[in-house]
C-alpha positions as CSV (number, residue, x, y, z in Angstrom):
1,X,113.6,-95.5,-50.8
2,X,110.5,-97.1,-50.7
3,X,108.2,-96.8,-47.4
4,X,107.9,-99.9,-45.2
5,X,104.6,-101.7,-45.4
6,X,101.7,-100.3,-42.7
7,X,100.4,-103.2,-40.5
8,X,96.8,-103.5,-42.4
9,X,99.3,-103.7,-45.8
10,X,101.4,-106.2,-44.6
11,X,98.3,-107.8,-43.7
12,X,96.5,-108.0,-46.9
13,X,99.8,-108.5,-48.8
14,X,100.4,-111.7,-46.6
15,X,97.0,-113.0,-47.3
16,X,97.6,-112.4,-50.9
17,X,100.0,-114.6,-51.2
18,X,98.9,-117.1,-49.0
19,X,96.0,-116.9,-51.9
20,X,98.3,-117.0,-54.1
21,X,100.5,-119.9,-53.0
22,X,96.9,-122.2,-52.9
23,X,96.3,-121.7,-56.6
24,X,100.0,-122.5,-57.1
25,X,99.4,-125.7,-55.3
26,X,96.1,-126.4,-56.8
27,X,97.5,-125.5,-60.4
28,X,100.3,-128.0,-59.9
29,X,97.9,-130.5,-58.3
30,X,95.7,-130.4,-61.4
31,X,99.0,-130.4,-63.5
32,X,100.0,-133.9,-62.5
33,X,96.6,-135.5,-62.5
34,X,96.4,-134.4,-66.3
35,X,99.7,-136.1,-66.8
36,X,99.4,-139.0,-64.7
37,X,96.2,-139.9,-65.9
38,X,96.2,-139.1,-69.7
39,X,95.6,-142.0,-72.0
40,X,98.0,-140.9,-74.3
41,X,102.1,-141.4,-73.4
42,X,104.0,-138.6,-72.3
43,X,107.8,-138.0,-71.4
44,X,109.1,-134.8,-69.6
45,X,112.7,-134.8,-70.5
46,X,115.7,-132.6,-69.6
47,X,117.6,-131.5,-72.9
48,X,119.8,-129.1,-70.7
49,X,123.1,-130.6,-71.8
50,X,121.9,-130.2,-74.9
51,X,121.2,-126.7,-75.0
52,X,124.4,-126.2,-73.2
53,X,126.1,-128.1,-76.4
54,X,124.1,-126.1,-78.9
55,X,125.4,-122.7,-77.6
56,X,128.8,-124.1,-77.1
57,X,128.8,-125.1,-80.8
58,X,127.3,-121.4,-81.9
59,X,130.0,-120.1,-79.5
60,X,132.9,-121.8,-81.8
61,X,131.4,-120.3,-84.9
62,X,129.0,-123.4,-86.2
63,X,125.9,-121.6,-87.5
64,X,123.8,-124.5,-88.6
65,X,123.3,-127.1,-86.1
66,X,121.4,-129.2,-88.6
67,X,124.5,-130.0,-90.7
68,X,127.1,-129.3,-87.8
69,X,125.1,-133.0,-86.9
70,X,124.4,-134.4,-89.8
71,X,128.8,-134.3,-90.3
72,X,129.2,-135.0,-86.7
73,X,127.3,-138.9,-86.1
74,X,128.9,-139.1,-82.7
75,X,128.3,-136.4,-81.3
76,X,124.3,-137.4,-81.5
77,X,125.1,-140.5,-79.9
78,X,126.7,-138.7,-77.3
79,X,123.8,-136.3,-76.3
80,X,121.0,-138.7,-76.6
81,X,123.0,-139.9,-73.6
82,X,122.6,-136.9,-71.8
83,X,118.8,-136.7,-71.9
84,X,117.3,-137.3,-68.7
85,X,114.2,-138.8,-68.5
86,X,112.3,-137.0,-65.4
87,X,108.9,-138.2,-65.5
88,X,106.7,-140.7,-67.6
89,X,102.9,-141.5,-67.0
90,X,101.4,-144.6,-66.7
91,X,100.1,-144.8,-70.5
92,X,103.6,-145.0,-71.4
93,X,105.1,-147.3,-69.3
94,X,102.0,-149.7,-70.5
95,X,103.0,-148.7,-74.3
96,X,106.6,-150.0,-74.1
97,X,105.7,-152.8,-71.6
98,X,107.8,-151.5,-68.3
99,X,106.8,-152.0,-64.8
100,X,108.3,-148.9,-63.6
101,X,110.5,-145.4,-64.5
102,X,113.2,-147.1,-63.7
103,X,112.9,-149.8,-65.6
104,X,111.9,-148.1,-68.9
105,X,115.2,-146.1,-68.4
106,X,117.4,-148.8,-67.9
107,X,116.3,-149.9,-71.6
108,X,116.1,-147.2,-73.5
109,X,118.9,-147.8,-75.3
110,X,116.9,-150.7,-76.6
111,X,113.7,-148.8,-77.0
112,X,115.9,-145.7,-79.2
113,X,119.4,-147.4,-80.9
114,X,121.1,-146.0,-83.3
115,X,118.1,-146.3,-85.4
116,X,116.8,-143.3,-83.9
117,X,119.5,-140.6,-83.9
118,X,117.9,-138.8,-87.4
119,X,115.1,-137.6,-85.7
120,X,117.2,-137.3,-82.5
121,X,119.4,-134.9,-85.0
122,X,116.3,-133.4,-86.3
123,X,114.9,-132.5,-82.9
124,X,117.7,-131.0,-81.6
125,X,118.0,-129.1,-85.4
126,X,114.8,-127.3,-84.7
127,X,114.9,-126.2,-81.2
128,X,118.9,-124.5,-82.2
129,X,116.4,-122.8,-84.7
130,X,114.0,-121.0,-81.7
131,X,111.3,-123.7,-82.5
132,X,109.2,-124.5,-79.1
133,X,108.0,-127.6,-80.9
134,X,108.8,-130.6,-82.9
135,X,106.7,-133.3,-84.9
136,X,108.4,-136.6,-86.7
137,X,107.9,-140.1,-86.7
138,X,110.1,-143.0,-86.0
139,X,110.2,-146.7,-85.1
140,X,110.9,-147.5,-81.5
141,X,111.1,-150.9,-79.5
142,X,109.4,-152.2,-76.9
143,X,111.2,-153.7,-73.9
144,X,110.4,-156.9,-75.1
145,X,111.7,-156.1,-78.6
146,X,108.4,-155.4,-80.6
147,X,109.2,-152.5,-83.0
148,X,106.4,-150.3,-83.1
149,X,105.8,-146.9,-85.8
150,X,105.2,-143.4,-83.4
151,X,104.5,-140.3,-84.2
152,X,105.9,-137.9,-81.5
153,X,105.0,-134.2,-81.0
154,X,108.0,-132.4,-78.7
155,X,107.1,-129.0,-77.0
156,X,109.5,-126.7,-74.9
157,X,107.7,-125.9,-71.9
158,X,107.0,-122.3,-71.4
159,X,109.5,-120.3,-69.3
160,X,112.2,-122.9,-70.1
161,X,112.9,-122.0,-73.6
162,X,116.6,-120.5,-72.3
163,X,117.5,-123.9,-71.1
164,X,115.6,-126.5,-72.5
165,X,115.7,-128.2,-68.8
166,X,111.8,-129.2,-69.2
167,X,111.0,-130.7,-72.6
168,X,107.5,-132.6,-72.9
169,X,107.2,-135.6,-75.7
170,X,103.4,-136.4,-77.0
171,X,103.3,-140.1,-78.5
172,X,101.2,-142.1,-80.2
173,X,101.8,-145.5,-82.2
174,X,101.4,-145.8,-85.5
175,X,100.0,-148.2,-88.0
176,X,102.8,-150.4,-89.0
C-alpha cells in the first residue's frame, strides 16, 4: 500500500499540476488560434459511427472493407450521414460561400451528393486498413452551386485512432 503524500509533497505535487493544467490551457489556446486563423480550410469531423460500422462489419466476417463498399452503394450513403461536422474555420466557410457552421451543414448534401461517395468509400477503405491519413481529390459544390476541383488530405488525430471520434480534413481547390 502506498504511503500517503507528506504535506511539502502534496504541496509540490499540487503546484505541479496547477503548472501543468496552464500549459494544457495554453496548448489548447494556441490550438484553436492555429485553426481558427489558418488560411487554408479545415474540418474536424467525427467518423465515430463509422468506426463503430467498420468493426461491426469485421465482427460479421467482412475482411475487406474496400470491396465490402464498393458491393454495398447504400451503405456509403448511409454513413456519410453519420459524419458530424464539429468544427470549421473561417477559410472554409469563405471557400464554400456560408455565413455560418450551421449553415454550411444544413447544405452539405449539396456541397458532397452522391458524386462524392468514391472517395467517401475510399476514405473510410484506408482508415479500416490502420491508415492515420488519407489524400484524394474530388469535385465539391459551393452553396451557391459552383462546382469546384479539391484536393483534401484526412488525418486521424493522435490518441483517437481507436475511435475515429476526431478526424481533421486539409483542403485546398484545385485548378478546374
Amino acid at each position: 500500500m502506498a504511503e500517503p503524500l507528506r504535506k511539502d509533497e502534496s504541496n509540490e505535487h499540487s503546484a505541479r499540476l496547477e503548472y501543468l493544467e496552464k500549459l494544457l490551457e495554453q496548448s489548447r489556446s494556441e490550438y484553436r488560434t492555429l485553426f481558427s486563423d489558418c488560411p487554408v480550410p479545415i474540418w474536424e469531423e467525427d467518423f465515430s459511427a463509422i468506426r463503430k460500422y467498420v468493426n461491426d462489419k469485421r465482427r460479421k466476417g467482412v475482411e475487406n472493407i474496400r470491396a465490402y463498399l464498393s458491393s454495398h452503394q447504400s451503405d456509403v450513403a448511409d454513413l456519410a450521414r453519420t459524419v458530424r461536422v464539429t468544427d470549421v474555420n473561417e477559410a472554409t466557410l469563405r471557400m464554400y460561400g456560408a455565413g455560418s457552421r450551421e449553415e454550411l451543414e444544413a447544405g452539405l448534401q449539396e456541397v458532397f451528393g452522391h458524386k462524392t461517395y468514391d472517395i467517401f468509400s475510399e476514405e473510410i477503405a484506408a482508415f479500416a486498413e490502420e491508415q492515420e491519413t488519407f489524400t484524394g481529390t474530388t469535385i465539391n459544390e459551393t452553396l451557391m452551386g459552383d462546382r469546384m476541383h479539391i484536393n483534401l488530405k484526412m488525418r486521424i488525430i493522435p490518441g483517437y485512432e481507436d475511435d475515429w471520434s476526431r478526424v481533421l480534413v486539409f483542403i485546398t481547390r484545385r485548378p478546374n
